[in-house]
C-alpha positions as CSV (number, residue, x, y, z in Angstrom):
1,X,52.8,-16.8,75.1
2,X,49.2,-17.8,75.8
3,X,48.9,-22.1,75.6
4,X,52.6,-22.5,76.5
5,X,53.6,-24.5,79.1
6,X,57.3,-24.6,80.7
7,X,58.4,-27.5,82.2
8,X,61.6,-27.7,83.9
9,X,63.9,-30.6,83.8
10,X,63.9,-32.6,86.8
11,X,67.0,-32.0,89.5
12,X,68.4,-34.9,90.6
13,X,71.5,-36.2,92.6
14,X,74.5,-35.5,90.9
15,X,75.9,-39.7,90.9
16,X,72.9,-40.8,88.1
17,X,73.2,-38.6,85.6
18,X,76.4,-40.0,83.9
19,X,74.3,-43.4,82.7
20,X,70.9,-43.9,81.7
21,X,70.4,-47.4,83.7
22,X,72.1,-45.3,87.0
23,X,69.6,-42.7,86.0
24,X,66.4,-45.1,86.0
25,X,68.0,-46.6,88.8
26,X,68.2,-43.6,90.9
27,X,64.0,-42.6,90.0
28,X,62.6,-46.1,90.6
29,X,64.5,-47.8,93.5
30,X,67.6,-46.1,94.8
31,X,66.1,-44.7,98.4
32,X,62.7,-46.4,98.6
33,X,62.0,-48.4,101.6
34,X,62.0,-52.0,101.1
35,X,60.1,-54.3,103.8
36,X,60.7,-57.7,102.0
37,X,63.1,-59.8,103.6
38,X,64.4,-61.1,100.8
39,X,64.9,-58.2,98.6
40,X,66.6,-57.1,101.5
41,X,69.1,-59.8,101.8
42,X,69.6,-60.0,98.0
43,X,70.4,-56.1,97.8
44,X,72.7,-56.9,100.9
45,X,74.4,-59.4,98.6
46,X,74.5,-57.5,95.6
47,X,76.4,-54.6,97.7
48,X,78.7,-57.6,98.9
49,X,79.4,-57.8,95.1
50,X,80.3,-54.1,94.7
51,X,83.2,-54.4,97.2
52,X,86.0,-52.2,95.8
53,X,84.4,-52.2,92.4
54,X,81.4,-49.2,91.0
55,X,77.7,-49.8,91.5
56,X,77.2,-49.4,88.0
57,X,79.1,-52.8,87.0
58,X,76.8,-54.4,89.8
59,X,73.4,-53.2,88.2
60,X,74.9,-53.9,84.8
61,X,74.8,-57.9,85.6
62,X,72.3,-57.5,88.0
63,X,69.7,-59.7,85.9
64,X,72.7,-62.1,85.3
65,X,73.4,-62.4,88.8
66,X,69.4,-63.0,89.4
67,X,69.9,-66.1,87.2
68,X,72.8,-67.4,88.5
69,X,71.7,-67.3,91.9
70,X,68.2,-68.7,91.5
71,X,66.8,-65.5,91.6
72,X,68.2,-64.9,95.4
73,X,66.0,-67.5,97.0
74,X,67.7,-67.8,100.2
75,X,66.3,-71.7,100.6
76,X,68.3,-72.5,97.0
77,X,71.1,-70.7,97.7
78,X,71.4,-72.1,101.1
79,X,72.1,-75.3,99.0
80,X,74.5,-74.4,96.9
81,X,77.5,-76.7,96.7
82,X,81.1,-77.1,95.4
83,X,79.9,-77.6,92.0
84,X,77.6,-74.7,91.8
85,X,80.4,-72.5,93.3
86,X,82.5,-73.9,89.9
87,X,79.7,-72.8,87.8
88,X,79.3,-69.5,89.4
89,X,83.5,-69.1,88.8
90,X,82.9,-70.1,85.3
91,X,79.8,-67.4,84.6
92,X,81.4,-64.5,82.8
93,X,77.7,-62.6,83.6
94,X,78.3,-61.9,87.1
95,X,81.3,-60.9,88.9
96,X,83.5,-63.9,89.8
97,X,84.7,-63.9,93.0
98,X,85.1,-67.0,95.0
99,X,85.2,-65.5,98.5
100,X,82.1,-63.1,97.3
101,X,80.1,-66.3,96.2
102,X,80.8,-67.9,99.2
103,X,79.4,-65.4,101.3
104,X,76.6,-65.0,99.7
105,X,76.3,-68.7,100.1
106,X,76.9,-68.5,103.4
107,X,74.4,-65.4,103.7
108,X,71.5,-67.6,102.8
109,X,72.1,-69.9,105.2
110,X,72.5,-67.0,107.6
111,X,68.9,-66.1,106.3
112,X,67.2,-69.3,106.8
113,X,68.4,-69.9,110.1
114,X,67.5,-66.8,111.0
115,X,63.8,-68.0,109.8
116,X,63.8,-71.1,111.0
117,X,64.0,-69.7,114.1
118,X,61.2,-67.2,113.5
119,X,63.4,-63.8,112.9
120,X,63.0,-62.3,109.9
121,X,65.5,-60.5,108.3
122,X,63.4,-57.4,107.7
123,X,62.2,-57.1,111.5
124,X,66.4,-57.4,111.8
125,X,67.3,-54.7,109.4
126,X,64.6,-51.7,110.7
127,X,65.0,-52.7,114.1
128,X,67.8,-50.7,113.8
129,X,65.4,-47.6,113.1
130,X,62.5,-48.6,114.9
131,X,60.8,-49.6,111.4
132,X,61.8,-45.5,110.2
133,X,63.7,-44.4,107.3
134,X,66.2,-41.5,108.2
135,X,66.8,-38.6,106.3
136,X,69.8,-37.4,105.6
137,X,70.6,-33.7,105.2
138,X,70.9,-33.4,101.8
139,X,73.9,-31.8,101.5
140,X,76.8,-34.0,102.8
141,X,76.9,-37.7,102.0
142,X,78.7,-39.8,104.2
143,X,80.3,-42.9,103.5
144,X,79.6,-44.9,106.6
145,X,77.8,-43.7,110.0
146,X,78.1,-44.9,113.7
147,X,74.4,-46.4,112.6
148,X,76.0,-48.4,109.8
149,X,79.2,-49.7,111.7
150,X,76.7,-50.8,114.7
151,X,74.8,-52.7,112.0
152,X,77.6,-54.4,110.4
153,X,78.9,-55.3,113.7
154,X,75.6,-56.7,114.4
155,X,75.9,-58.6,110.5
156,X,79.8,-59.7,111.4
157,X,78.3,-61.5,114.5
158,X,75.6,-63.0,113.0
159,X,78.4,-64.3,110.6
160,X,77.7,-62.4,107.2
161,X,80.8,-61.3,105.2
162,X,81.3,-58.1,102.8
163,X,79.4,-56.4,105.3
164,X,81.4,-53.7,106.7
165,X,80.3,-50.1,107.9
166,X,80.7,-48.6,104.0
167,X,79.0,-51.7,102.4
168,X,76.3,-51.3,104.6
169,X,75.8,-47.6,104.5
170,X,75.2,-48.2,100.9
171,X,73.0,-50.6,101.3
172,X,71.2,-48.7,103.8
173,X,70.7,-45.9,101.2
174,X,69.6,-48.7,98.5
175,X,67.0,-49.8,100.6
176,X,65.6,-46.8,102.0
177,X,66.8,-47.1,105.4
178,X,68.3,-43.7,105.1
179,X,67.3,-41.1,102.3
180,X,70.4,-39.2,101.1
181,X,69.1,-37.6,98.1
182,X,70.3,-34.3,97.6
183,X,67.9,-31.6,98.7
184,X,67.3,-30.4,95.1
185,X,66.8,-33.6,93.7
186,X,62.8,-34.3,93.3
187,X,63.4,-38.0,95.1
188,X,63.8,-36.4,97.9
């Protein structure tokens, strides 16, 4: 028919669709190369958080755990005491976790020693990749890859915690490190 357009609904990866915050999710961030240190070591975190538990219920209190940790400012956080590890036991907004908060505690002071000596923690993370995002091959999604254990060991000396090669291969996919959309999904 003349004046009629078809439009095709977009393909994406198969994990979004089941949840319209996974699905917005997946279109605005999941994959995108981040350069910002500190979005970097916050997403880091948050994957910390996700340890044996779904994405989904990290992104669901992801604005709660913003709040509770001073919007990931590495310098607060770095400060954090006994009594704010109480009051982050106490929040029923994020997920409560003692040794979780404590390394994320521990991260941020990870991440300001690592400035104060003039590294930054995004120069860290694409050194791996000499500053490039890989591409996966669209079809087969791993869940950890020599790349990701050699990062984590590199994490695990620095001293970070929840950081192991699946943890980071995650993360690595979150921040655009390594784009694993599948190769029908318009992301890609």
């Amino acid at each position: 028919m003349a004046g009629t357009t078809s439009t095709k609904p977009l393909r994406r990866c198969a994990w979004c669709e089941s949840d319209p915050l996974m699905l917005d999710y997946h279109d605005t961030e999941w994959g995108v190369p981040i350069r910002d240190s500190r979005l970097l070591w916050e997403t880091l975190m948050l994957e910390g958080f996700q340890a044996g538990l779904s994405w989904i219920i990290v992104l669901r209190k992801r604005e709660a755990f913003r709040k509770a940790f001073a919007h990931f400012d590495p310098a607060k956080v770095a400060r954090f005491d006994d009594k704010d590890i109480l009051r982050l036991m106490a929040d029923p907004g994020i997920i409560r976790a003692r040794a979780k908060i404590e390394a994320t505690i521990r991260g941020a002071q990870i991440y300001c020693e690592m400035a104060q000596r003039g590294e930054h923690f995004s120069d860290l993370c694409w050194s791996f990749t000499e500053g490039k995002s890989l591409r996966g091959d669209g079809l087969h999604v791993p869940v950890s890859s020599e790349l990701s254990e050699r990062i984590a060991r590199d994490f695990k000396k620095r001293g970070f915690k929840f950081v192991g090669p699946t943890i980071v291969y995650a993360w690595m996919q979150a921040v655009g490190i390594v784009n694993d959309h599948a190769r029908h999904c318009y992301r890609r």
